[in-house]
Structures are given as C-alpha cells and as structure tokens.
C-alpha positions as CSV (number, residue, x, y, z in Angstrom):
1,X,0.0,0.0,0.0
2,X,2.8,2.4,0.9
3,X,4.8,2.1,-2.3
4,X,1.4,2.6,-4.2
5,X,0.8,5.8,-1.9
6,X,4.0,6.6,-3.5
7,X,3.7,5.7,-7.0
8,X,0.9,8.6,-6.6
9,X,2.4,10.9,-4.6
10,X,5.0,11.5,-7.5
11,X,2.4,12.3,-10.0
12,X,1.6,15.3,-8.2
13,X,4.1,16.7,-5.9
14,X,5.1,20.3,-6.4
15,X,4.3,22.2,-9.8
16,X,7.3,24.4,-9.2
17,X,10.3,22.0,-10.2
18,X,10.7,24.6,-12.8
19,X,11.2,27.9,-10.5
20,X,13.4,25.7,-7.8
21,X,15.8,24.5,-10.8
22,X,16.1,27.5,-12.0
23,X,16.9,29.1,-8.4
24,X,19.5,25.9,-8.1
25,X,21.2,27.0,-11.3
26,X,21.2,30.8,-10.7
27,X,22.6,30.3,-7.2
28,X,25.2,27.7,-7.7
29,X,26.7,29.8,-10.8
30,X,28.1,26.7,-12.3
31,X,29.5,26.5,-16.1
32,X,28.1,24.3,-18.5
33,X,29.2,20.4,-18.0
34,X,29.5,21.0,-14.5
35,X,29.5,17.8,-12.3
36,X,26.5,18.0,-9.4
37,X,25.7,15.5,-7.0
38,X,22.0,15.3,-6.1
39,X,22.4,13.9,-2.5
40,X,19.2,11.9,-2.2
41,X,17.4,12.7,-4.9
42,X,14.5,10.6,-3.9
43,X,12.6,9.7,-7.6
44,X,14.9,12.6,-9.5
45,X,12.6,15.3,-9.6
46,X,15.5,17.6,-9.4
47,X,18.5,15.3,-10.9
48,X,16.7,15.1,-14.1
49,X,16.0,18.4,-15.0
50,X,19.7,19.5,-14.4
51,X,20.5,17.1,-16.3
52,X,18.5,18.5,-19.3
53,X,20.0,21.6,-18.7
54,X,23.2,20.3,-19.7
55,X,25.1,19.4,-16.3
56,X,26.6,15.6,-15.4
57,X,24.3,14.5,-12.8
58,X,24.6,11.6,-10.1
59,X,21.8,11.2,-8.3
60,X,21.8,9.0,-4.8
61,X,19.1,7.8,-2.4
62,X,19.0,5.1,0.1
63,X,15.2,4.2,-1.7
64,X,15.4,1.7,-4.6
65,X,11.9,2.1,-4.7
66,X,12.9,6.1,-6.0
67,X,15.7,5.5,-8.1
68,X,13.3,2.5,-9.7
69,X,11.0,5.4,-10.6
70,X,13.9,8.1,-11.2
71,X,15.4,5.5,-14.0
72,X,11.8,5.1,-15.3
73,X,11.3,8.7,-15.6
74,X,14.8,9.6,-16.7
75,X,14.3,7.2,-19.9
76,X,10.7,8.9,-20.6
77,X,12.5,12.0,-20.8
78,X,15.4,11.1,-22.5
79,X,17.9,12.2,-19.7
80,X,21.2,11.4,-19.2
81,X,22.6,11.0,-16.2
82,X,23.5,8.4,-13.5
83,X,21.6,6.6,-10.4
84,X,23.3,4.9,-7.5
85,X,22.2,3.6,-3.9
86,X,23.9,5.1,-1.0
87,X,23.1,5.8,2.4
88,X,24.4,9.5,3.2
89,X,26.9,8.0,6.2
90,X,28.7,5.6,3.5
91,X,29.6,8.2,0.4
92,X,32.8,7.4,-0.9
93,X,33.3,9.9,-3.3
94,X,36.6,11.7,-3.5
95,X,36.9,15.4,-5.6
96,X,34.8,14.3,-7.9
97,X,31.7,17.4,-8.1
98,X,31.9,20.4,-8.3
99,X,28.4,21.0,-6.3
100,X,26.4,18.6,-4.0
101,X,22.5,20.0,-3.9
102,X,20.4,18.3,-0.6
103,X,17.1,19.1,-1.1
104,X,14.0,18.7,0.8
105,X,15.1,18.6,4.6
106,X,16.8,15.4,4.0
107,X,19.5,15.9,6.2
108,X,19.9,15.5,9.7
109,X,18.1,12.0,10.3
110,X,21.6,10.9,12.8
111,X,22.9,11.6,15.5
112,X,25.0,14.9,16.0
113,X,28.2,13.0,15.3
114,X,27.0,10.9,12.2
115,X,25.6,14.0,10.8
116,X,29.1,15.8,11.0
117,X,30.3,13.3,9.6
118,X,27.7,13.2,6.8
119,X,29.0,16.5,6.1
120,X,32.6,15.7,6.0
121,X,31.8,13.0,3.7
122,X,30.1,15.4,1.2
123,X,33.8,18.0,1.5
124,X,35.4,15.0,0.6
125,X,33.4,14.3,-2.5
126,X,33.5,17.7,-4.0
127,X,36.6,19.4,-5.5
128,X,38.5,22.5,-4.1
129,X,36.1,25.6,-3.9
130,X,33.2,23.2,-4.5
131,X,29.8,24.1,-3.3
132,X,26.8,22.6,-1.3
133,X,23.3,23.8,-1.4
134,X,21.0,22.9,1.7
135,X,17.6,23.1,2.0
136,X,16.1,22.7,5.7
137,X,13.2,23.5,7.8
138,X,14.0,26.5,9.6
139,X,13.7,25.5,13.2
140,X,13.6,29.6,14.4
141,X,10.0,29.1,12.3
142,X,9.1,25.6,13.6
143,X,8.8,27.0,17.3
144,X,6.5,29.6,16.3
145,X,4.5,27.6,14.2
146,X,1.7,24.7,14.2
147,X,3.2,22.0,12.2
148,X,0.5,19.4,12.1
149,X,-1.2,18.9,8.9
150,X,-4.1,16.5,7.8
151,X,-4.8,16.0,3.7
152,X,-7.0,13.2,1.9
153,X,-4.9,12.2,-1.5
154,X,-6.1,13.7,-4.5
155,X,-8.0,10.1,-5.6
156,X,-9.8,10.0,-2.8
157,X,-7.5,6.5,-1.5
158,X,-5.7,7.8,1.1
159,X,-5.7,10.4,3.8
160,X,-2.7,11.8,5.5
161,X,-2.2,13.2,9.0
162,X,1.2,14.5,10.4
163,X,2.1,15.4,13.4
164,X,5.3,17.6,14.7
165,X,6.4,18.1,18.3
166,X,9.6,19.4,18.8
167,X,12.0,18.2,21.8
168,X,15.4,19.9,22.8
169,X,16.0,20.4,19.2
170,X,14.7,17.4,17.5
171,X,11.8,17.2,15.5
172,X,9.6,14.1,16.7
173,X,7.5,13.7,12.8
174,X,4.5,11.4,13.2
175,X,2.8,10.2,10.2
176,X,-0.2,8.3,9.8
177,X,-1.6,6.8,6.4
178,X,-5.1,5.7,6.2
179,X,-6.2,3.8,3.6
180,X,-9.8,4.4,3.0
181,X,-10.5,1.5,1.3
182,X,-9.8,-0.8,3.3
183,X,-9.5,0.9,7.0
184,X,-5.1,-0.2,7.0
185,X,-3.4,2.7,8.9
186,X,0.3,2.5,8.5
187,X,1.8,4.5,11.3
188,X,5.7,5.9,10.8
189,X,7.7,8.1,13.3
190,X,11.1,10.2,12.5
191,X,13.7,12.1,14.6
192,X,14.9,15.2,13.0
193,X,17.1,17.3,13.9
194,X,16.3,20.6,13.4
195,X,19.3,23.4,13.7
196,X,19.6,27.3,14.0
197,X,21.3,29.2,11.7
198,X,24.4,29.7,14.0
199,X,24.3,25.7,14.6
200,X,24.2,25.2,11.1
201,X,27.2,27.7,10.8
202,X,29.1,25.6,13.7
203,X,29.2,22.4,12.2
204,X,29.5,23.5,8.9
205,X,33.0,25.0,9.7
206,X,34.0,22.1,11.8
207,X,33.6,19.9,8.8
208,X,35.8,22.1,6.4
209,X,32.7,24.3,4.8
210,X,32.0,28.3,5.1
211,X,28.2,29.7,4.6
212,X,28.1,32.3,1.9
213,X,24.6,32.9,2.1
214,X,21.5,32.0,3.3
215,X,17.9,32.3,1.4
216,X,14.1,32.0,2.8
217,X,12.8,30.0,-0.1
218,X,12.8,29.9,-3.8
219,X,12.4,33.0,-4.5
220,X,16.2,34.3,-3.8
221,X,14.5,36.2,-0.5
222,X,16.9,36.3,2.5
223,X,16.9,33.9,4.7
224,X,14.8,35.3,8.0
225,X,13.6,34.0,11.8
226,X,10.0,33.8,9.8
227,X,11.7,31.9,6.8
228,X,9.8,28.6,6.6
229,X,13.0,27.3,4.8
230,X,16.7,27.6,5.5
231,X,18.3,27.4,2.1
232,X,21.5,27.8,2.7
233,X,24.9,28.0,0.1
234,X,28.0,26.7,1.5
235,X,31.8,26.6,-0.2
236,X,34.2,24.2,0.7
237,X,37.0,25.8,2.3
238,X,39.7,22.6,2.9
C-alpha cells in the first residue's frame, strides 16, 4: 500500500520544479558540464531536469523504490545521467563534483556526530572551492508555528495526518496513512534534527565548509527568523 501511496504521490508533488531548478542554477553559478551530485534525490525530480540543462548528474538515495521510478522517468524524458544507492553516512566519493545539492530537509536524520560526519563526507566528495546547497526546515519558524497537517490524497484513496512536536532540538515527525479503502493505517515516526542558523554555521565550519549565504525560499529572499526554509549555500573551504 505504501509504495502505491507513493507511486501517486510523485504524480503530483510540487508544480514548481521549474522555478526551484532555476533558483538551483542561478545560485550555484556553475559552467556548463558541471559535475552535481543530487544527494538523495528521492525519484529525481530535481536530478533530471539539471540534467536536461546540460550538467553531469549523479543522483543518490537510500530508496530503490525512487531510483526504480527516477530510471523510469529519466528514460521517458530522455535524460542522461546516473543513479546509485547510498546511504548518506557511506559516500565514498573523493573530488569528484563540483556541487552537492540536498534538497527537501533530507539531512539531519543521525545523531550529532554521524551528521558531522555526513557532512565531512560530502567535503570530501567535492573538489576545491566546490559548493553545497542545503535546504532545511527553519527550526527559528518551527517553534512559532503549528506543524501538524491532515490532507485526503487527490483520488480519494488515502488520507494523510502528520504530526510535529519538537524536543530539545529534535523534531519528533508522526505520520499516519489511512487507507480508505480498506481501513489499514500505517503509522511511521522520525527524529529530526532541526538546527539554527548559527548551529548550522558551527558544524559546517567544523567539517571544512563556510556559509556564503542563506535564502528563505525559492524565491532568492533572504533567509529570516519567519523563513519557513533555511536554504543555505555553502563553499568548501579545505
């Protein structure tokens, strides 16, 4: 049931692809033929359209399930670019991008250590002066803010609720699928961990990067307190 749930979800997630690649490209500054690492990519929403636009894409997840339908959709679109399976903690890339995009609050599942590390891991995969782009949930905006959502899928199948509580800097994500078909409810549960902008900074420069700016959302705003997001562009500095 939840890989169907999934199989749908991709049909209608975001309409903007178009305005967040072309905020990707227009911040990262890259030349043409550049070499970018989409750090899970999930089912290449992202990969594929830079891709298109001429750069040499690798895109990872942990998810066979997504880079089943990445491939799929990659070949429909006659895209060219490449799909591998990695957990974050286990890159072994060495120099070989010149930018590593993680979209999608997809970092900062670990522990404070392994997520350093994570980091380190993508400075050692890009070359000198490479660059990382970051989006994450702005925890400044998720004190402030009711988190907890409820939505019935578009067909009707499925409805949705998800819950957010957050504790000493974690986000404790509850998530509960209903299908209404047949009354199932599938129950999942995630630790985040949610960081300030400072925090961000902290580790960052303790695992060889320096910020060079910070954006709100897709829109090339400023990053602010009341920024949902936390966008933030980072060089590689060892």
């Amino acid at each position: 049931m939840i890989r169907e749930f999934f199989d749908d979800y991709k049909s209608y997630s975001p309409a903007n692809t178009q305005q967040e690649i072309y905020f990707i490209m227009q911040v990262l500054n890259l030349p043409a033929a550049a070499r970018i690492l989409d750090l899970y990519c999930g089912y290449g929403r992202h990969a594929i359209q830079l891709a298109k636009n001429g750069f040499r894409v690798t895109g990872v997840d942990p998810t066979q399930a997504f880079l089943d339908i990445a491939r799929q959709k990659a070949r429909e679109e006659m895209a060219e670019l490449e799909f591998q399976q990695y957990d974050m903690r286990c890159l072994d890339f060495h120099q070989k991008f010149d930018a590593v995009i993680n979209m999608f609050a997809t970092f900062g599942y670990f522990s404070d250590e392994e997520n350093l590390n994570v980091l380190k891991l993508i400075a050692q995969s890009l070359q000198s002066k490479g660059v990382l782009l970051m989006d994450l949930l702005n925890r400044d905006w998720m004190v402030r803010n009711n988190l907890n959502r409820y939505w019935r899928h578009p067909g009707g199948d499925y409805v949705v609720s998800y819950k957010v509580e957050l504790q000493n800097g974690v986000a404790v994500m509850k998530r509960e699928i209903t299908n209404q078909n047949t009354g199932v409810k599938t129950k999942y549960e995630f630790f985040l961990r949610s960081y300030s902008l400072p925090e961000l900074d902290l580790i960052m420069q303790a695992s060889g990067f320096h910020i060079v700016n910070a954006y709100g959302n897709f829109d090339n705003e400023p990053y602010s307190p009341d920024s949902p997001r936390m966008i933030v562009l980072a060089e590689k500095t060892v």
